[in-house]
Structure formats: structure tokens, C-alpha cells
C-alpha positions in Angstrom: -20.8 -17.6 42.8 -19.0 -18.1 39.2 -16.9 -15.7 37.2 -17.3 -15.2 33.9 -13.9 -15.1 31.9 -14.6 -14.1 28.3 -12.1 -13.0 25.1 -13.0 -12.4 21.8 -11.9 -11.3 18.1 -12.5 -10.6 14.8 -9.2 -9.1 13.6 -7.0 -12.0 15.6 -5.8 -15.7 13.5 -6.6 -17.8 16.5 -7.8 -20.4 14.0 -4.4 -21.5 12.9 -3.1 -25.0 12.6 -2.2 -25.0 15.7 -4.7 -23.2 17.2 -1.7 -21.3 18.9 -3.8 -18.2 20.5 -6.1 -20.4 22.8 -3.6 -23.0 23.1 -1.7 -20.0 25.0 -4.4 -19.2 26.7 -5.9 -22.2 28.1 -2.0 -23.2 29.0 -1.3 -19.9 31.4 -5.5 -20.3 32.9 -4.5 -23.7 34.0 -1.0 -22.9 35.1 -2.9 -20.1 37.4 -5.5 -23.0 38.4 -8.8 -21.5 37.0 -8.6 -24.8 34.9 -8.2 -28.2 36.6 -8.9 -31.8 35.9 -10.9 -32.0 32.8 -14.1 -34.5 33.6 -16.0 -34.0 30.7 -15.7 -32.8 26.8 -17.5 -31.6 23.7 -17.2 -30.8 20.3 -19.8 -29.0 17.3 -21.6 -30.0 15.7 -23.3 -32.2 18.2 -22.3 -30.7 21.3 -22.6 -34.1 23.3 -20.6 -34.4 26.7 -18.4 -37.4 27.2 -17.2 -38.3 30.3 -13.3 -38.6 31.1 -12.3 -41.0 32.2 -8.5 -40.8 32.9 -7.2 -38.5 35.2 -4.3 -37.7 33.2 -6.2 -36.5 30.5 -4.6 -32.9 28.7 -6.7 -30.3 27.9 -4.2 -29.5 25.4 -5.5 -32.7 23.2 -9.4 -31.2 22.8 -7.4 -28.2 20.5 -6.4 -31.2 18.2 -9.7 -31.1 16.8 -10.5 -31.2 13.1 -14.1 -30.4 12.4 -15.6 -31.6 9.1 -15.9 -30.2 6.1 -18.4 -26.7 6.6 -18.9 -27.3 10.4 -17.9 -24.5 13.0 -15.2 -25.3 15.3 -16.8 -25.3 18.7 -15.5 -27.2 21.7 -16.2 -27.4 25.4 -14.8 -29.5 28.2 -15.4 -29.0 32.3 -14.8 -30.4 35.9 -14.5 -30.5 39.8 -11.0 -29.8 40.6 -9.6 -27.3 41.5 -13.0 -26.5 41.8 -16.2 -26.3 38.9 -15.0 -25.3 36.0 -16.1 -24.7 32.5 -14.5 -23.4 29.2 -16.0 -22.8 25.8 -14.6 -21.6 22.7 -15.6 -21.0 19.2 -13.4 -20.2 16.1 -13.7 -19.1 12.6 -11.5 -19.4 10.1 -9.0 -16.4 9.5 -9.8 -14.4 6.0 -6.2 -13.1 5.6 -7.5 -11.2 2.2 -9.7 -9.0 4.7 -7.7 -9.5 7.8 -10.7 -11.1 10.2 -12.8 -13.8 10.7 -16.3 -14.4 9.3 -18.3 -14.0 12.3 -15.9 -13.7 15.6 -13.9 -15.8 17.9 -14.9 -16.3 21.8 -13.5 -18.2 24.8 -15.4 -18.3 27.5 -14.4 -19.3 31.4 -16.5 -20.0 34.0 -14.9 -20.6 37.4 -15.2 -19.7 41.3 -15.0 -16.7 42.5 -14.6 -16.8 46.0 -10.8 -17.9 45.7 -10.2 -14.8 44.5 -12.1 -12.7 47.1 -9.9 -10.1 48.9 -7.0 -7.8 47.7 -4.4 -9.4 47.1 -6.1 -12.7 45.5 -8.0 -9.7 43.1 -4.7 -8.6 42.5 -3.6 -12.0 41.3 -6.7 -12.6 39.0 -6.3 -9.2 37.5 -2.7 -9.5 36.7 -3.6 -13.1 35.0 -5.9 -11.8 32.8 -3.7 -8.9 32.2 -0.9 -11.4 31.2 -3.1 -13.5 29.2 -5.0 -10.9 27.2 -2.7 -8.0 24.6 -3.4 -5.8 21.6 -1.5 -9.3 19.8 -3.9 -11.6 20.7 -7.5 -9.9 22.0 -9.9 -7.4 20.7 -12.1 -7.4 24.0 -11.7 -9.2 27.1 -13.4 -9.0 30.3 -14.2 -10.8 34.2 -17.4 -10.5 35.8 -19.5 -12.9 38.7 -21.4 -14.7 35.8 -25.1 -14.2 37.4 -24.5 -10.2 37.2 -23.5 -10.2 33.8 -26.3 -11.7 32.5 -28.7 -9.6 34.5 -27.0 -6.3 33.1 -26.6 -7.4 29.3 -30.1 -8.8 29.1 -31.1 -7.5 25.9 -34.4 -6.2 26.8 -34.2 -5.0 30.6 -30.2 -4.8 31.3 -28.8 -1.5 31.4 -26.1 -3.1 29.3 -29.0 -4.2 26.6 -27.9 -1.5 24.2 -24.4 -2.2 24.1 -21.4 0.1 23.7 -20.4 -1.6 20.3 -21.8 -5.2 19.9 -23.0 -7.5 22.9 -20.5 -10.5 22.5 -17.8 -8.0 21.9 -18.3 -4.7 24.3 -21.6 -4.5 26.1 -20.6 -2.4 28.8 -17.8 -1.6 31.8 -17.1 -4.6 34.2 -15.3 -5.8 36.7 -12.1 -6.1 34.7 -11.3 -4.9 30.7 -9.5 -5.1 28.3 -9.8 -3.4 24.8 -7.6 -4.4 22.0 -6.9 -1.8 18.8 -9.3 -3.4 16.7 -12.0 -2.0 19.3 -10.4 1.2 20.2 -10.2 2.0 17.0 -14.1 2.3 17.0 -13.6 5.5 19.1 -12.1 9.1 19.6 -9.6 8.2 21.9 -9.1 11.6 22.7 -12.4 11.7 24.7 -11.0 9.0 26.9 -7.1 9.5 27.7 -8.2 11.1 30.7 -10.4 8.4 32.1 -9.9 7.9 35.9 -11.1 4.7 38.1 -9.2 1.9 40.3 -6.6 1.0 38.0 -6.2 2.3 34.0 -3.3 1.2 32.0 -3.0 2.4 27.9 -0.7 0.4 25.4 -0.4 3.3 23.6 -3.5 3.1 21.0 -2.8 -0.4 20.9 -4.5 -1.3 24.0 -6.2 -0.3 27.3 -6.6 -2.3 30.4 -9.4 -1.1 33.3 -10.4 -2.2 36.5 -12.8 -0.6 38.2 -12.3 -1.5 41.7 -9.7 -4.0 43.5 -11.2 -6.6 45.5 -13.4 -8.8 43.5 -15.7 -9.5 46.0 -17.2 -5.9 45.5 -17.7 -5.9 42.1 -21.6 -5.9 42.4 -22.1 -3.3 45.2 -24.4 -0.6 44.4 -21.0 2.0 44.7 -18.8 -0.1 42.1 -22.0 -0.2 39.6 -22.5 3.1 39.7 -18.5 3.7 38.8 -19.3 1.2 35.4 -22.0 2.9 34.3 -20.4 6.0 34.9 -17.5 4.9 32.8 -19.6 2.6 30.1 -21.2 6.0 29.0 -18.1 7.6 28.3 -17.6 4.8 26.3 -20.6 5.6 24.5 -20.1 9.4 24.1 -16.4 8.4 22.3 -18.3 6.4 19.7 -16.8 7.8 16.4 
């Protein structure tokens, strides 16, 4: 079984120079070993996977990419160790005049999940993504065994195919959440300060970190569903 790992933004420059946001990122996912040896990369426009061949290769170097003139910045790389991985992001150039990007950024991670099975290895993944993901840096940001997701947010038969606000941002309650201000400013918050599950945790309006249960390894039981849809229509009913 994989995980799904994803951020995104609109309201967020992760498009800088130096691409400092993911940089971040990607440096504290491999420091906690969801990212390994990279064996393969890809960049837009073509999307072509090339091979790596030396093991010594930094993931670091794939952010040094310039795309050309009018192409979207889009990069992928993947591999074995520690065991199969796979990221993908996609950035937009920051409009500082409005404050956001046209269109949004996303990272995506996809990466084992049964390392993480049990309490306390939950509580590890939960307190990287937690670390990883603030009001400074995310607008949404969520962790979910990848086959599930993409049963619930099917567009036409999901239960998450009428999203909460829009489906690459906030489709619905998973496993673990973060929202940023930019999102939370897209409801009452009133309607929610008093929202109860496994683990809630406010930034003041800034931010708000949920988990709906603690081991990992339950996050698809009929019990744990029923607690994210429970919680995914309050979402819906705070909808300013």
C-alpha cells in the first residue's frame, strides 16, 4: 500500500529563485526517509524519465531547473531505496501585484505505508508532516493510503466528488490535515472552534492541524470513515 503525501497553494511564493519552499520540503521528507536514492528524473514539458545513474545523485540539483520561456515548471524524480518512492511537483510563478499564483502549486509524495503502521510510527509521520506543513508555507496539506483517495475523490462516484472547496485543494477529511489561512479564510470559523476527533490543533486563524485517528494502519476502516465524513460535512456547513 502507498501513501499519498500532497501540499498545495495559491497564496504561497514557492516559485522563487531558489525555489526555497519545496527545497525545504523535500530536505526535511528525505531527512525523515520518505525520500531515498533518486533512480530516475523528469522535467515539463516532455515529462521523459531518465535513468540515474550515480548513486550520489542530490535531489536538491532537480530544483535547479530553469524551464523555457512560457513552459510550466513541472518536475518528477523516483526510486527503490528506502523503499518506492515518488515525488511530483508543479509551480507557478508568484503574482506579487495580486498575492498568488496563476493556477496553484502542488507537491505530491507517494511512499510506503506500512513503515509507519502502528502508534508510535503514526505518531512520527504525523509530527513530520506537522513540521513540514505551517500557515507560512501551505494552504492545504494532507496523508492518505493513495488507492483510498482516489476511490473517495472520484469525481463522479466518490463521496468526496463534490469537494469541500476545490478537488486539488480540499476535497474532503483524511487521514491527516492541514489547513492554512488562505483556506480557512473560506469559512466561519466559528462553526468549527469546537470540532472534536483524535487530535485538533488551531494556529490561531492562521492554521489548523487534524488527525482523525492515530495509527495509520486504520485509516480506511469503516469506524474512521465514518469519523471523516462526519467531520468533512462540517466543513461543508462552515462554507461562508
Amino acid at each position: 500500500m502507498q501513501l499519498l503525501w500532497r501540499g498545495v497553494t495559491r497564496y504561497h511564493d514557492w516559485f522563487d529563485k531558489r525555489r526555497n519552499i519545496p527545497r525545504q520540503m523535500l530536505a526535511q521528507a528525505q531527512q525523515a526517509g520518505l525520500i531515498g536514492q533518486v533512480d530516475w528524473t523528469s522535467v515539463g514539458p516532455k515529462d521523459e524519465r531518465q535513468n540515474v545513474e550515480s548513486k550520489d545523485y542530490a535531489l536538491d540539483q532537480l530544483l535547479d531547473h530553469r524551464p523555457g520561456r512560457g513552459e510550466l515548471y513541472r518536475i518528477a524524480a523516483g526510486g527503490l531505496r528506502p523503499s518506492l518512492w515518488e515525488m511530483r511537483l508543479a509551480l507557478f510563478p508568484f503574482e506579487r501585484s495580486e498575492g498568488q499564483v496563476k493556477g496553484y502549486n502542488i507537491l505530491n509524495l507517494w511512499f510506503e505505508a506500512e513503515p509507519w503502521f502502528g502508534a508510535e510510527r503514526s505518531d512520527a509521520l504525523a509530527h513530520i508532516f506537522r513540521s513540514i506543513h505551517s500557515p507560512y508555507n501551505t494552504e492545504v496539506g494532507f496523508i492518505h493510503p493513495y488507492e483510498r483517495w482516489s476511490k473517495l475523490s472520484d469525481t463522479l462516484r466518490g463521496p468526496y466528488g463534490e469537494p469541500v472547496t476545490a478537488g486539488p485543494f480540499f476535497s474532503g477529511v483524511y487521514w491527516c490535515n492541514f489547513l492554512g489561512h488562505g483556506h480557512l479564510a473560506l469559512f466561519d470559523l466559528s462553526r468549527l472552534r469546537d470540532v472534536k476527533t483524535y487530535q485538533v490543533e488551531w494556529i490561531g486563524d492562521e492554521g489548523l492541524f487534524i488527525r482523525v485517528c492515530r495509527d495509520l494502519a486504520e485509516a480506511t476502516t469503516p469506524a474512521v470513515e465514518e469519523e471523516m465524513f462526519r467531520l468533512t460535512e462540517r466543513f461543508k456547513a462552515a462554507r461562508r
